[in-house]
C-alpha positions in Angstrom: 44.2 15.0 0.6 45.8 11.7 1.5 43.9 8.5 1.9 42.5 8.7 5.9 40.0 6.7 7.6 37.6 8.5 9.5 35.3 7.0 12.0 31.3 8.0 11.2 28.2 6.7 12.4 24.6 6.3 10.1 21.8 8.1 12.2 18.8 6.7 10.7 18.9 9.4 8.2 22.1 10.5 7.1 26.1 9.5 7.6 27.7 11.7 10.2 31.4 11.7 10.6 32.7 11.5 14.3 35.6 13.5 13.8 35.8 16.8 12.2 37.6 16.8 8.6 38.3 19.4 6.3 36.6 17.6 3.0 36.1 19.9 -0.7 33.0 20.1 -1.8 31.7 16.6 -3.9 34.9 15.0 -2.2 34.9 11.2 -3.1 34.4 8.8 -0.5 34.7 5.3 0.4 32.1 4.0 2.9 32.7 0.7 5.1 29.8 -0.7 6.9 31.0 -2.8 10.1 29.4 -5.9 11.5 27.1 -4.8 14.4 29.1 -5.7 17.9 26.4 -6.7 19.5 25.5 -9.5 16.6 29.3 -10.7 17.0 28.6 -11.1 20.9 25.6 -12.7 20.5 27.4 -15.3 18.5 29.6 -16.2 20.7 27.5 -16.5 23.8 25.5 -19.1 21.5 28.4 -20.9 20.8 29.8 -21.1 24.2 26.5 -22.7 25.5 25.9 -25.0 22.8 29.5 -25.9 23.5 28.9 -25.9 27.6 25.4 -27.9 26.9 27.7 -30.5 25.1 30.4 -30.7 27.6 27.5 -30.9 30.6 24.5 -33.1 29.3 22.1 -34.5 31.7 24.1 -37.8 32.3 27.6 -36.1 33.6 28.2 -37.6 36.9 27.5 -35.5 39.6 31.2 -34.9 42.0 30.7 -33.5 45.7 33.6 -31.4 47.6 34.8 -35.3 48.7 35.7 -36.5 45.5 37.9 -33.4 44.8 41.5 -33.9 45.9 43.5 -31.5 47.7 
């Protein structure tokens, strides 16, 4: 069989593949384990409001609809 990557998911329990594959019995496999999505996200919402906390600290002048030109 030629080298394929198939997407699976672990239940708790065992790893199920998502798709169905024709696989010999005591076929070798390779298994990946991807970075949660939700951790990644996470990660970035801190970041942006560490970096939007910085940007907009307590001593930023405060500008009304006036001081915006048109």
């Amino acid at each position: 069989m030629p080298l394929v990557s198939i997407p699976a998911h672990y239940d708790g329990a065992q790893v199920l593949l998502d798709e169905e594959v024709a696989l010999r019995p005591n076929a070798r496999l390779i298994v990946t384990v991807l970075e949660d999505a939700d951790s990644e996200r996470e990660d970035f919402l801190r970041l942006a409001e560490s970096g939007l906390a910085a940007a907009y600290d307590g001593d930023e002048v405060e500008y009304t609809e006036a001081d915006l030109r048109r």
